[in-house]
PyMOL Python script that loads the backbone (N, CA, C, O; Angstrom):
from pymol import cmd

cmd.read_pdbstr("""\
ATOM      1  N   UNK A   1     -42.902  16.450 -62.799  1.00  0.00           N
ATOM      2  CA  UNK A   1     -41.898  15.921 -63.703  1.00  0.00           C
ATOM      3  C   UNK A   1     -40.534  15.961 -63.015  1.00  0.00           C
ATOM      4  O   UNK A   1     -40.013  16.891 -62.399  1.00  0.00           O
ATOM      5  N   UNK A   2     -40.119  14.828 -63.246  1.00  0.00           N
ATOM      6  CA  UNK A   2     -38.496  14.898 -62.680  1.00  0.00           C
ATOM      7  C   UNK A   2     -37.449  15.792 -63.046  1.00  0.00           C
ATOM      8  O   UNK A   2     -37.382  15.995 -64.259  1.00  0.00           O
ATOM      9  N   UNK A   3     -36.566  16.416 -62.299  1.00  0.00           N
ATOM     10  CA  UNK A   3     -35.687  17.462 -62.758  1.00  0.00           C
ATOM     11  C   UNK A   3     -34.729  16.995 -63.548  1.00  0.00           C
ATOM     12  O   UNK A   3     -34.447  17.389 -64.680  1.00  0.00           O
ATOM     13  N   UNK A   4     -34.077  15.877 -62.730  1.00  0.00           N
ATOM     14  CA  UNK A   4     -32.953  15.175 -63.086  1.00  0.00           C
ATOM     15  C   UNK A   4     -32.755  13.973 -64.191  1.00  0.00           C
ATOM     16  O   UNK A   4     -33.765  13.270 -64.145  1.00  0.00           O
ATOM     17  N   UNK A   5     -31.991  13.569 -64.991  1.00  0.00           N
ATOM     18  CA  UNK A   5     -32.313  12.646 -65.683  1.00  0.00           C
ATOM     19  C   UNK A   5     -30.749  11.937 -65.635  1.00  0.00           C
ATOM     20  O   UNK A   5     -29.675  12.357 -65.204  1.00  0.00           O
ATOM     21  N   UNK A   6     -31.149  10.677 -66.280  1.00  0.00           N
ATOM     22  CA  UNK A   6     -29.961   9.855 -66.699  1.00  0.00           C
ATOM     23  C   UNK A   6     -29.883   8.516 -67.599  1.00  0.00           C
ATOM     24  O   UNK A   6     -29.412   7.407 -67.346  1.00  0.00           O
ATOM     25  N   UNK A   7     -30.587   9.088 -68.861  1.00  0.00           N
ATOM     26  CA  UNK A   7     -30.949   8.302 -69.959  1.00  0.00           C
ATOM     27  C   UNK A   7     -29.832   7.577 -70.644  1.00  0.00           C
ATOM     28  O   UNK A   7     -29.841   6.416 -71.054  1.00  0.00           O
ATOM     29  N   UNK A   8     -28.595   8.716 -70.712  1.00  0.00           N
ATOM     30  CA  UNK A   8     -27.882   7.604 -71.378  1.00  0.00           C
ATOM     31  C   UNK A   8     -27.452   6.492 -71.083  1.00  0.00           C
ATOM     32  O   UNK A   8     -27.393   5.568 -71.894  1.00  0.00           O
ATOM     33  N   UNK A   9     -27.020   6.398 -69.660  1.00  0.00           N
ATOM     34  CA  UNK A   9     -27.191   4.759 -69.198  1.00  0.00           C
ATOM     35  C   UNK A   9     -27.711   3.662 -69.725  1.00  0.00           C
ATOM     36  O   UNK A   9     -27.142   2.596 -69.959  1.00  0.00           O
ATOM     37  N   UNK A  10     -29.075   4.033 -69.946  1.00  0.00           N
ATOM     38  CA  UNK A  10     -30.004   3.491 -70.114  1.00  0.00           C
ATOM     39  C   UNK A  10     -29.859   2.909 -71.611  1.00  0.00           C
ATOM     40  O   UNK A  10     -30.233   1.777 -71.915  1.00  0.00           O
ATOM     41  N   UNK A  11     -29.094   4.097 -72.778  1.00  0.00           N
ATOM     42  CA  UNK A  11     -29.394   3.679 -73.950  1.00  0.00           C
ATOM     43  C   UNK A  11     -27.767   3.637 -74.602  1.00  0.00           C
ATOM     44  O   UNK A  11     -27.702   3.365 -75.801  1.00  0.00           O
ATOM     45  N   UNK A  12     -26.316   3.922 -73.784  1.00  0.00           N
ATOM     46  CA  UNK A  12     -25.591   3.568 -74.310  1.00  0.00           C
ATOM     47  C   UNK A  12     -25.628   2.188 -74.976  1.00  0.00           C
ATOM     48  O   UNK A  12     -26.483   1.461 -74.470  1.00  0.00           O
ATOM     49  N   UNK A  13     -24.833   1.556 -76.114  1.00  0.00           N
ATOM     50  CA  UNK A  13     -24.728   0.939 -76.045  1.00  0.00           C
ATOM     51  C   UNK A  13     -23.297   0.415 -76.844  1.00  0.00           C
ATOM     52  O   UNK A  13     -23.191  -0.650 -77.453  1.00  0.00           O
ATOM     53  N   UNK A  14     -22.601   1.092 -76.734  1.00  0.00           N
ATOM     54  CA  UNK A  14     -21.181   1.510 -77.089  1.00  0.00           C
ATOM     55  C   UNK A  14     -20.029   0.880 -75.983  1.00  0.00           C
ATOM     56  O   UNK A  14     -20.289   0.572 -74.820  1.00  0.00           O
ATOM     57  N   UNK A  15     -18.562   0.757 -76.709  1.00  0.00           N
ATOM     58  CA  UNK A  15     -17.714   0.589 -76.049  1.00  0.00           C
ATOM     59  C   UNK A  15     -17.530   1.155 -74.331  1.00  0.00           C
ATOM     60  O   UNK A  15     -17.856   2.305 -74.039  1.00  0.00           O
ATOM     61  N   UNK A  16     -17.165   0.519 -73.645  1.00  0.00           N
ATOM     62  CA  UNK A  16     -17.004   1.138 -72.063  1.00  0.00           C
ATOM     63  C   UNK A  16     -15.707   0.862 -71.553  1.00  0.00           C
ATOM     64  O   UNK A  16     -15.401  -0.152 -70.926  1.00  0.00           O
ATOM     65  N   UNK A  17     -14.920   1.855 -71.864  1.00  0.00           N
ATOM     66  CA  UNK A  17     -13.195   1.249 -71.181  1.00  0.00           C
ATOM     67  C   UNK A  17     -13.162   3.136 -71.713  1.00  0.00           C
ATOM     68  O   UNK A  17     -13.840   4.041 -72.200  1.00  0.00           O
ATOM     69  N   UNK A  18     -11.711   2.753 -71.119  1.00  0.00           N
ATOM     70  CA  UNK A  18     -10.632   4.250 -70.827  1.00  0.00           C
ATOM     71  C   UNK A  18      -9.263   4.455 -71.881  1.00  0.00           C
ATOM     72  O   UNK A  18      -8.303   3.724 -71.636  1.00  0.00           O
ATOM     73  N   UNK A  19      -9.156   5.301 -72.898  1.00  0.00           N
ATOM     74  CA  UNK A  19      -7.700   5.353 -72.746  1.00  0.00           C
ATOM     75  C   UNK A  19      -7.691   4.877 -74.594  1.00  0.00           C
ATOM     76  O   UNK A  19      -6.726   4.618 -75.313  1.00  0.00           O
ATOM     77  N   UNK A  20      -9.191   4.906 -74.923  1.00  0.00           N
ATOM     78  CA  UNK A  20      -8.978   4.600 -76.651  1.00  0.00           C
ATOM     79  C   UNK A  20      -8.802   6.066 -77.578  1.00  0.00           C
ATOM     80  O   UNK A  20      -7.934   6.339 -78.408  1.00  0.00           O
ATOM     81  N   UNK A  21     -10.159   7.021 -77.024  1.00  0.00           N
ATOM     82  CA  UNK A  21      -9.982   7.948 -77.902  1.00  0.00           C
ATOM     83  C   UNK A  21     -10.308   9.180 -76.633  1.00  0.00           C
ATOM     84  O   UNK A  21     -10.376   9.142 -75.404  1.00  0.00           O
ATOM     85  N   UNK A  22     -10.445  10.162 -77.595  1.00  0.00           N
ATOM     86  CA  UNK A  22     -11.768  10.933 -76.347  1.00  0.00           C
ATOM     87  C   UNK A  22     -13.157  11.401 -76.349  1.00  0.00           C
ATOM     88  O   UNK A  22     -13.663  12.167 -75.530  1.00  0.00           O
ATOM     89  N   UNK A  23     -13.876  10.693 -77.659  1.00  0.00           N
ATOM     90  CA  UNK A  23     -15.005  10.428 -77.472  1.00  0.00           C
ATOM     91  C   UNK A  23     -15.752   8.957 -76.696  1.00  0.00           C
ATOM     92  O   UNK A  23     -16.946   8.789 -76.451  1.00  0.00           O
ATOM     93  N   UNK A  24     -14.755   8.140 -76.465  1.00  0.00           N
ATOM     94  CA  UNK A  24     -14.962   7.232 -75.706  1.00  0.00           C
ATOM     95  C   UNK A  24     -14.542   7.374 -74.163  1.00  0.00           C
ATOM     96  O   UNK A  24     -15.136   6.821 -73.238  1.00  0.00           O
ATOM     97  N   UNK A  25     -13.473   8.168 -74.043  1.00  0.00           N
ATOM     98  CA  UNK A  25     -13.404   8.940 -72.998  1.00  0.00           C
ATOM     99  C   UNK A  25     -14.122   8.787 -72.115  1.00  0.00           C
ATOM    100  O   UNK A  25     -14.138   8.029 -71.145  1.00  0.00           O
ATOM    101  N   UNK A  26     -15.287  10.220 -72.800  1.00  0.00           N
ATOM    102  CA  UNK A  26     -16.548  10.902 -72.573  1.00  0.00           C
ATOM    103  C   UNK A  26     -17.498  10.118 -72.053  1.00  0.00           C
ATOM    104  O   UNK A  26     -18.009  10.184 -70.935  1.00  0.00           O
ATOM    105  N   UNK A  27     -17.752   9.205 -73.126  1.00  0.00           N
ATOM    106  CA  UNK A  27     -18.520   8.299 -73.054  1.00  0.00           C
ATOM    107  C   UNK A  27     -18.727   7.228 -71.902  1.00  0.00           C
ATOM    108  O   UNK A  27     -19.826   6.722 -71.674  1.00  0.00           O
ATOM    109  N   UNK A  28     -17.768   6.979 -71.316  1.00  0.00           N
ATOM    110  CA  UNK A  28     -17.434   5.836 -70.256  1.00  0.00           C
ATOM    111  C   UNK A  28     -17.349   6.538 -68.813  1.00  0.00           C
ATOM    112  O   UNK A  28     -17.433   5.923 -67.749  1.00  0.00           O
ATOM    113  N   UNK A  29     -17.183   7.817 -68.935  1.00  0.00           N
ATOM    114  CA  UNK A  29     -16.913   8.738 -67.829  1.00  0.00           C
ATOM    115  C   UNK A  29     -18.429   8.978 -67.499  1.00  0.00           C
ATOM    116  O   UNK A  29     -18.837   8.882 -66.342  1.00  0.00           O
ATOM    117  N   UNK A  30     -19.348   9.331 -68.677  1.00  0.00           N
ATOM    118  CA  UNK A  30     -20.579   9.626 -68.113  1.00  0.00           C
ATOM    119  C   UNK A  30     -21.188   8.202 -67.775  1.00  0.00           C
ATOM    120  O   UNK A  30     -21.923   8.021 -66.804  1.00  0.00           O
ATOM    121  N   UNK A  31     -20.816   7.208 -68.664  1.00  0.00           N
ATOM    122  CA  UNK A  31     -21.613   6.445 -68.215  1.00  0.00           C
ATOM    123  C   UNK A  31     -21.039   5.685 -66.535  1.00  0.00           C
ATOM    124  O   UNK A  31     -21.869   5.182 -65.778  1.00  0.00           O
ATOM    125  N   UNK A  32     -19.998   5.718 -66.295  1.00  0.00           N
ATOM    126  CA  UNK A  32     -19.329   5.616 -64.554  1.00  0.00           C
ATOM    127  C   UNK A  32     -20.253   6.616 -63.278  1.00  0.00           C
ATOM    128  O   UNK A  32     -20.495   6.712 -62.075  1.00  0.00           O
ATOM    129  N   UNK A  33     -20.457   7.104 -64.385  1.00  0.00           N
ATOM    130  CA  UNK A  33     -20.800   8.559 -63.251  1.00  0.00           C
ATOM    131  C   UNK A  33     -22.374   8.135 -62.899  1.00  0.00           C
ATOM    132  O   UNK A  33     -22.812   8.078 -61.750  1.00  0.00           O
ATOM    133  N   UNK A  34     -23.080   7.870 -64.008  1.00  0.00           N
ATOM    134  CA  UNK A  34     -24.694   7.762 -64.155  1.00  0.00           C
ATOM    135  C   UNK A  34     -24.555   6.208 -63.577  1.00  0.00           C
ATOM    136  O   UNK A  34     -25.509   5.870 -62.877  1.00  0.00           O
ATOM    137  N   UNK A  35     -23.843   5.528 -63.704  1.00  0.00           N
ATOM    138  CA  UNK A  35     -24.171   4.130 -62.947  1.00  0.00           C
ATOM    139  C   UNK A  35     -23.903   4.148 -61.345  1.00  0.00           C
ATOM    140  O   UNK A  35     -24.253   3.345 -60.480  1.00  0.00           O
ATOM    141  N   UNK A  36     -23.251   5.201 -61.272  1.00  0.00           N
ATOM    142  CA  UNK A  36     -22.495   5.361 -59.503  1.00  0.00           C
ATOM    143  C   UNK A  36     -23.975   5.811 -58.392  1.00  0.00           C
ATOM    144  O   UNK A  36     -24.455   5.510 -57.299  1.00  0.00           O
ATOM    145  N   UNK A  37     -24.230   6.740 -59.598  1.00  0.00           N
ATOM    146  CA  UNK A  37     -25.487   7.559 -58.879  1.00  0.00           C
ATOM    147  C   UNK A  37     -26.695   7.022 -58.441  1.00  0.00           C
ATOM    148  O   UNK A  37     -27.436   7.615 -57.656  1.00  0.00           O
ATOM    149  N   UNK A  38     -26.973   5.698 -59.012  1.00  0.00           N
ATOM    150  CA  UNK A  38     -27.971   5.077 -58.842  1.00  0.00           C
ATOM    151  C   UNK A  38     -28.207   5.081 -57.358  1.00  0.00           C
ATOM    152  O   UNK A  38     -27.348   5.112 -56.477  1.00  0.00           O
ATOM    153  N   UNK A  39     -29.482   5.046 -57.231  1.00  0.00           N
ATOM    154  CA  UNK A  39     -29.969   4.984 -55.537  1.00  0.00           C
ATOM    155  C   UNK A  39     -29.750   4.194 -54.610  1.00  0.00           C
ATOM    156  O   UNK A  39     -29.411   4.500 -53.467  1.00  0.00           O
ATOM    157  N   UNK A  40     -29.966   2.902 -55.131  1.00  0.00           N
ATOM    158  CA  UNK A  40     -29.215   1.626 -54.866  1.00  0.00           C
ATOM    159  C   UNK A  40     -28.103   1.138 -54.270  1.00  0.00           C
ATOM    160  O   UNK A  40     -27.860   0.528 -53.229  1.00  0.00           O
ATOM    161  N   UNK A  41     -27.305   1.684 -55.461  1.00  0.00           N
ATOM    162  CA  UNK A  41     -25.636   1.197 -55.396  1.00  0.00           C
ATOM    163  C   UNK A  41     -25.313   2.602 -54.374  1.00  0.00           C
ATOM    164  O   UNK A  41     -24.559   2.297 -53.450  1.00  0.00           O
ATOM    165  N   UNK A  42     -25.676   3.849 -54.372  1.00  0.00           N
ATOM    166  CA  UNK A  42     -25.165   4.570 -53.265  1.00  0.00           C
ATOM    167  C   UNK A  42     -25.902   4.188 -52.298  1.00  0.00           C
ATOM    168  O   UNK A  42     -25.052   4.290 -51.413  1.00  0.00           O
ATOM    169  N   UNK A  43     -27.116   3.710 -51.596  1.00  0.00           N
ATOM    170  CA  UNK A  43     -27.002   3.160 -50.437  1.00  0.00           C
ATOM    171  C   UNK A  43     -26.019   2.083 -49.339  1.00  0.00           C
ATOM    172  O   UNK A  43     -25.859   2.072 -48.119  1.00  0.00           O
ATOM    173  N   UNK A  44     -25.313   0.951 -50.840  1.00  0.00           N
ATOM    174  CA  UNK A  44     -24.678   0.099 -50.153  1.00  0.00           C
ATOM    175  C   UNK A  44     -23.163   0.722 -49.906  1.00  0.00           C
ATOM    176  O   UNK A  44     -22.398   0.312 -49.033  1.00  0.00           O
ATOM    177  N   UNK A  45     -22.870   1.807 -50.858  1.00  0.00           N
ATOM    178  CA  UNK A  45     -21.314   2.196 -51.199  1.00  0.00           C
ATOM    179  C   UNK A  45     -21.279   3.092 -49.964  1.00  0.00           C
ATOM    180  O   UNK A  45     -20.594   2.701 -49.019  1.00  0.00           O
ATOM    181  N   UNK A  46     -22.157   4.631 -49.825  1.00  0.00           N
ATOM    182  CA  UNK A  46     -21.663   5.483 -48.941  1.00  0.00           C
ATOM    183  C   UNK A  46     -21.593   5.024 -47.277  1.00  0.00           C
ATOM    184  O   UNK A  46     -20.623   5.219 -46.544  1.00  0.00           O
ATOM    185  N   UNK A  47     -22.738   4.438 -46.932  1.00  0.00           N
ATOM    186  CA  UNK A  47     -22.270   3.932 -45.652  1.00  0.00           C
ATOM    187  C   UNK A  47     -20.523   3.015 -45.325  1.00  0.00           C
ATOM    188  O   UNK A  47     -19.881   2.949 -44.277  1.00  0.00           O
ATOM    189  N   UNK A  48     -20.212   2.429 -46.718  1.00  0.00           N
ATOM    190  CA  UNK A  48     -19.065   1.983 -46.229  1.00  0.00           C
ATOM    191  C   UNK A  48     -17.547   2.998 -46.344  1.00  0.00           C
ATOM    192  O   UNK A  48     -16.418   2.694 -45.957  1.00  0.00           O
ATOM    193  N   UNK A  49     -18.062   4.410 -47.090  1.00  0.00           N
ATOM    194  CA  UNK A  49     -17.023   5.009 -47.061  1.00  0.00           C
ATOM    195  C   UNK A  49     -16.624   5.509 -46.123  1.00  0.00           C
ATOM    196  O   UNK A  49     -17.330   5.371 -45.125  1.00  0.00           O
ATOM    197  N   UNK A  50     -15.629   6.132 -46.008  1.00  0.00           N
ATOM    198  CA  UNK A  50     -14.699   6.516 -44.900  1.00  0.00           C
ATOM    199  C   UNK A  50     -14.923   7.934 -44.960  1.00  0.00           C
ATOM    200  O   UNK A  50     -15.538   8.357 -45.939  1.00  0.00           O
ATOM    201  N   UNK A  51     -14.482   8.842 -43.972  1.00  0.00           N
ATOM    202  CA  UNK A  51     -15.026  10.151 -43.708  1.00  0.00           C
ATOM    203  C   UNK A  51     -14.139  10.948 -45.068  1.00  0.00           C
ATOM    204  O   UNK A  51     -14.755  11.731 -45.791  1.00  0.00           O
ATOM    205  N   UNK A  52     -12.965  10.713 -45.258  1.00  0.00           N
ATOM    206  CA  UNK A  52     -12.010  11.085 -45.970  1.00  0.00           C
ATOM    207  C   UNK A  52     -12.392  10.475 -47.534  1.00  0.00           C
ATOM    208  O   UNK A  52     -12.021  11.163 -48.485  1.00  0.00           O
ATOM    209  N   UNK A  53     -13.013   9.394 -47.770  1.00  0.00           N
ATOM    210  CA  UNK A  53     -13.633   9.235 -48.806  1.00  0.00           C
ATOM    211  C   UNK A  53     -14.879  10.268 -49.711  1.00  0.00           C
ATOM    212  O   UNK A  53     -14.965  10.757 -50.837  1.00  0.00           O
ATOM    213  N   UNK A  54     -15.855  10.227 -48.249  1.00  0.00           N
ATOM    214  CA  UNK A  54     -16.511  11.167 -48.736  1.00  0.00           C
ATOM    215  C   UNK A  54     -16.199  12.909 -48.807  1.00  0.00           C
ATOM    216  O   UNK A  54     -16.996  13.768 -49.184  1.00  0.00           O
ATOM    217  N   UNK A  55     -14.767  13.113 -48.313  1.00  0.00           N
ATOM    218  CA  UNK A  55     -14.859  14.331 -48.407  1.00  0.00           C
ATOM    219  C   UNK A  55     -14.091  14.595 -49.937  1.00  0.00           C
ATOM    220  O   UNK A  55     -14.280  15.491 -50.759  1.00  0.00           O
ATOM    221  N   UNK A  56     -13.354  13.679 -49.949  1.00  0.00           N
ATOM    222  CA  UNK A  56     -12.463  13.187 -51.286  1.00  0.00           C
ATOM    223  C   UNK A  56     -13.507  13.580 -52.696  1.00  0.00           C
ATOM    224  O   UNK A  56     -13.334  14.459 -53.540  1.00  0.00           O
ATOM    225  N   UNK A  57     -14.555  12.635 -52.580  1.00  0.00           N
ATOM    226  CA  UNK A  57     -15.479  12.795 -53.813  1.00  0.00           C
ATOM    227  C   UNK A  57     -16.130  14.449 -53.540  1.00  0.00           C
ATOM    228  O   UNK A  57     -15.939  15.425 -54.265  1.00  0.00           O
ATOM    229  N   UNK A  58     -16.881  14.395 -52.356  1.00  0.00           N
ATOM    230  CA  UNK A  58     -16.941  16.222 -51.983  1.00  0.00           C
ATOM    231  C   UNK A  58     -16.373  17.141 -53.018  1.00  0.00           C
ATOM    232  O   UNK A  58     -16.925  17.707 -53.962  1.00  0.00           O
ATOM    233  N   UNK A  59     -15.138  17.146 -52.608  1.00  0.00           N
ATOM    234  CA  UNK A  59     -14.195  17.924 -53.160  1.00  0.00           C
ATOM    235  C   UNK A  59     -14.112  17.674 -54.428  1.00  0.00           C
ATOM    236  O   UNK A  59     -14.630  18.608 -55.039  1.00  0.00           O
ATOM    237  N   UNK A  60     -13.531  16.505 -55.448  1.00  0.00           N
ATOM    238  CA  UNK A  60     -13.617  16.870 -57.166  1.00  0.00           C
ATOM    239  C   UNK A  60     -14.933  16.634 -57.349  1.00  0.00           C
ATOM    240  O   UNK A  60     -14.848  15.904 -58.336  1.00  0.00           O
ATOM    241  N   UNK A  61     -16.417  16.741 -57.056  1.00  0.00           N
ATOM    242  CA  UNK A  61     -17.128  17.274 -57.933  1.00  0.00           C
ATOM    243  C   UNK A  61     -17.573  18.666 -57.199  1.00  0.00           C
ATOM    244  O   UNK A  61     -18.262  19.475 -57.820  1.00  0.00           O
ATOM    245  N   UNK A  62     -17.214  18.883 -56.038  1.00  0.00           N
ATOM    246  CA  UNK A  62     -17.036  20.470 -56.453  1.00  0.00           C
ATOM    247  C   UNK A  62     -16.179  21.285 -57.135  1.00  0.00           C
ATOM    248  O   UNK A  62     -16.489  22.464 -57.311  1.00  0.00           O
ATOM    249  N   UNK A  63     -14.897  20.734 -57.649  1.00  0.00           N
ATOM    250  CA  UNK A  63     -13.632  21.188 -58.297  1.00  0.00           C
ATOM    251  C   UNK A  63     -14.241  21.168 -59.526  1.00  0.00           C
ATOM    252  O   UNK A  63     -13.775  21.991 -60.313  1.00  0.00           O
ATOM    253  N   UNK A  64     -15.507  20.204 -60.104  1.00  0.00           N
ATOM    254  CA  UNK A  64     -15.582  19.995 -61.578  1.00  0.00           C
ATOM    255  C   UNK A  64     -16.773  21.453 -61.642  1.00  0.00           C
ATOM    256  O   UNK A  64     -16.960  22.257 -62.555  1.00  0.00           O
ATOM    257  N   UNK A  65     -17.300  21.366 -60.520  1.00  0.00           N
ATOM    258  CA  UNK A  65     -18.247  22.047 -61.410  1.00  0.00           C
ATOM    259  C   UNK A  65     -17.560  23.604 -61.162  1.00  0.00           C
ATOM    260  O   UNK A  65     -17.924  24.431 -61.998  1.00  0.00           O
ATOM    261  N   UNK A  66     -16.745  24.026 -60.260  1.00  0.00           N
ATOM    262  CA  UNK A  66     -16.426  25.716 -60.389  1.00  0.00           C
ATOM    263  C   UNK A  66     -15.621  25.610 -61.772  1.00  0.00           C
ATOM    264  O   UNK A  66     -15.845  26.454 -62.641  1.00  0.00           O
ATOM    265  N   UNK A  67     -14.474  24.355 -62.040  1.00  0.00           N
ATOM    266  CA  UNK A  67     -13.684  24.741 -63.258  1.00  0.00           C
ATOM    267  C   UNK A  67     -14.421  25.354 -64.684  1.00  0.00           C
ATOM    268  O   UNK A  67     -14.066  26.215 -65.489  1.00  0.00           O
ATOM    269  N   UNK A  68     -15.853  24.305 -64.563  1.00  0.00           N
ATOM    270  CA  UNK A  68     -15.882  24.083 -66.023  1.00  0.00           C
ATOM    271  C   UNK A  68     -17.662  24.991 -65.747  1.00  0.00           C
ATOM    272  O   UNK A  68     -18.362  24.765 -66.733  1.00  0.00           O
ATOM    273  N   UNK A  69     -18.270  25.713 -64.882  1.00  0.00           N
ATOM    274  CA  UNK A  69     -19.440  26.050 -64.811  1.00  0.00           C
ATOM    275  C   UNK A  69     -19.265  27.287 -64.611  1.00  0.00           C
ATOM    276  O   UNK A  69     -18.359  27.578 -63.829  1.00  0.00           O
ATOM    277  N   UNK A  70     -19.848  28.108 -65.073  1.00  0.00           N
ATOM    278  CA  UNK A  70     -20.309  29.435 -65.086  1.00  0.00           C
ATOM    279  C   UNK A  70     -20.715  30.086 -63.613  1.00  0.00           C
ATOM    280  O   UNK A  70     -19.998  29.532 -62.780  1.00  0.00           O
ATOM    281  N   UNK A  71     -21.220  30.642 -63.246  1.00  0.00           N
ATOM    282  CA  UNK A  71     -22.598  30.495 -62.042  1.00  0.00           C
ATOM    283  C   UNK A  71     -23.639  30.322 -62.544  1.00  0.00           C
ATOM    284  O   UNK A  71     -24.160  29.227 -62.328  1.00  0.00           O
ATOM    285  N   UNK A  72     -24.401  31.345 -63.443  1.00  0.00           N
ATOM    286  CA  UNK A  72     -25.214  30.462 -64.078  1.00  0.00           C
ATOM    287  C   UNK A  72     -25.629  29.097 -64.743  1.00  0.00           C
ATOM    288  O   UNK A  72     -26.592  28.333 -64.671  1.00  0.00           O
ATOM    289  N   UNK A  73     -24.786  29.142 -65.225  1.00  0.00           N
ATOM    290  CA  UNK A  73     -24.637  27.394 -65.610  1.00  0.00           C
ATOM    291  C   UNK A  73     -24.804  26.237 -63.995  1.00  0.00           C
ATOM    292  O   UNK A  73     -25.394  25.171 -63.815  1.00  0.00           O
ATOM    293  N   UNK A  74     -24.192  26.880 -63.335  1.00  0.00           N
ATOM    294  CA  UNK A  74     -24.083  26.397 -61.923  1.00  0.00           C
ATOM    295  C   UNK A  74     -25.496  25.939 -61.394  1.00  0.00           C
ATOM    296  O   UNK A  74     -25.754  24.830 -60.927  1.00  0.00           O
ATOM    297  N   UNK A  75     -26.557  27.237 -61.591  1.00  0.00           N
ATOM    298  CA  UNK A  75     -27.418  27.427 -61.082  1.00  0.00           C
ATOM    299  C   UNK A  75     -28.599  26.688 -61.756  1.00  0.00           C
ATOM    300  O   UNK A  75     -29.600  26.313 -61.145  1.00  0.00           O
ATOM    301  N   UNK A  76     -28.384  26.523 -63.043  1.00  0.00           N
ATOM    302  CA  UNK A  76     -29.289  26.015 -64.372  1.00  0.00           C
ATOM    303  C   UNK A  76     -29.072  24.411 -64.414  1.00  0.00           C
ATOM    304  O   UNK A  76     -29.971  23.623 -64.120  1.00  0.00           O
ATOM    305  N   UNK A  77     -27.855  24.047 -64.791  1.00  0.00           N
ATOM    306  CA  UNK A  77     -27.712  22.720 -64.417  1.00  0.00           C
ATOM    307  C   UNK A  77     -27.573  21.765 -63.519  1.00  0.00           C
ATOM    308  O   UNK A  77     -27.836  20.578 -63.711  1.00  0.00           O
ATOM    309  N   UNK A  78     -26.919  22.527 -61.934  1.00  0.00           N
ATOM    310  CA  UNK A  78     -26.506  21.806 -61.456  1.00  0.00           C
ATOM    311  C   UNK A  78     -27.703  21.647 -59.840  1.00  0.00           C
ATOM    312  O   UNK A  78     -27.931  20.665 -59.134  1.00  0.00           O
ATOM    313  N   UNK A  79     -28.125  22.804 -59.777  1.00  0.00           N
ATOM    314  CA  UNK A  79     -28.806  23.305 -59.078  1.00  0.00           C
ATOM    315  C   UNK A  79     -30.585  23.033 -59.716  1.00  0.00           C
ATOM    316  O   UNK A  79     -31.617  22.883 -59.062  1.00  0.00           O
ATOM    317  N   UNK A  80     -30.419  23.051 -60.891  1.00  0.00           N
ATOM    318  CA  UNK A  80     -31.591  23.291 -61.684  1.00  0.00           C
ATOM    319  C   UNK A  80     -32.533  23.725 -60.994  1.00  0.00           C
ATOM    320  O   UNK A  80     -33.462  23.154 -60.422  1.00  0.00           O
ATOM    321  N   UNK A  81     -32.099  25.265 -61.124  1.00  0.00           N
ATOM    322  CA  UNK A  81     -32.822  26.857 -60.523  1.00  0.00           C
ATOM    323  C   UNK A  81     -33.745  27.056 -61.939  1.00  0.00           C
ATOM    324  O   UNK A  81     -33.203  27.215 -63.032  1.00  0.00           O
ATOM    325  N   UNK A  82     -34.832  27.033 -61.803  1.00  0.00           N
ATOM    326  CA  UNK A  82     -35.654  27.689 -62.500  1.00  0.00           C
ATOM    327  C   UNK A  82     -35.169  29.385 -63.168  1.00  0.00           C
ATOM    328  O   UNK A  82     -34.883  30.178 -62.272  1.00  0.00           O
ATOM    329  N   UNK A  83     -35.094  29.813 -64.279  1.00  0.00           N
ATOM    330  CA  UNK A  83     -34.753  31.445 -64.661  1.00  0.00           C
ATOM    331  C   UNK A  83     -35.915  31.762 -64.132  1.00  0.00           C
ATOM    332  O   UNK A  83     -36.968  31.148 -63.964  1.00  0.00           O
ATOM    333  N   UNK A  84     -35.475  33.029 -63.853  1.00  0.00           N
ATOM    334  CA  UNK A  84     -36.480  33.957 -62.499  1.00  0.00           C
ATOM    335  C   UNK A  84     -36.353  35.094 -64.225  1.00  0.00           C
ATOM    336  O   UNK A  84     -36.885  36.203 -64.274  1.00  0.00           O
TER     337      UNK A  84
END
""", "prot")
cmd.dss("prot")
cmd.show_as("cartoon", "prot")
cmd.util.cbc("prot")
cmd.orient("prot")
């Protein structure tokens, strides 16, 4: 079974813009994020980034996950470490 998922993509079907509320926010942020990730679209995108690009993204989603993650949480979600 797959670890990872990314359904809501799949089943938003709601407003997609920035800057209305902050449940739409939310909403448009995950869904940016879950469309970026696709396998696809990062094959054609990362080869064209620049070294400083990729260290750029590097860096805020490692910034997101120490701000707002636990270690555990770290380890559970992001890592999805099995509890020992």
């Amino acid at each position: 079974m797959a670890k990872h998922s990314h359904r809501f993509v799949e089943t938003y079907d709601g407003f997609v813009g920035y800057g209305l509320d902050r449940q739409t926010d939310e909403n448009t942020v995950q869904f940016y994020l879950q469309k970026l990730s696709d396998d696809e679209l990062m094959k054609v995108i990362l080869k064209r980034m620049s070294d400083e690009d990729l260290t750029e993204i590097f860096n805020v989603a490692g910034k997101v996950l120490k701000k707002y993650l636990s270690e555990p949480e770290y380890h559970r979600f992001f890592l999805k470490e099995e509890e020992g």
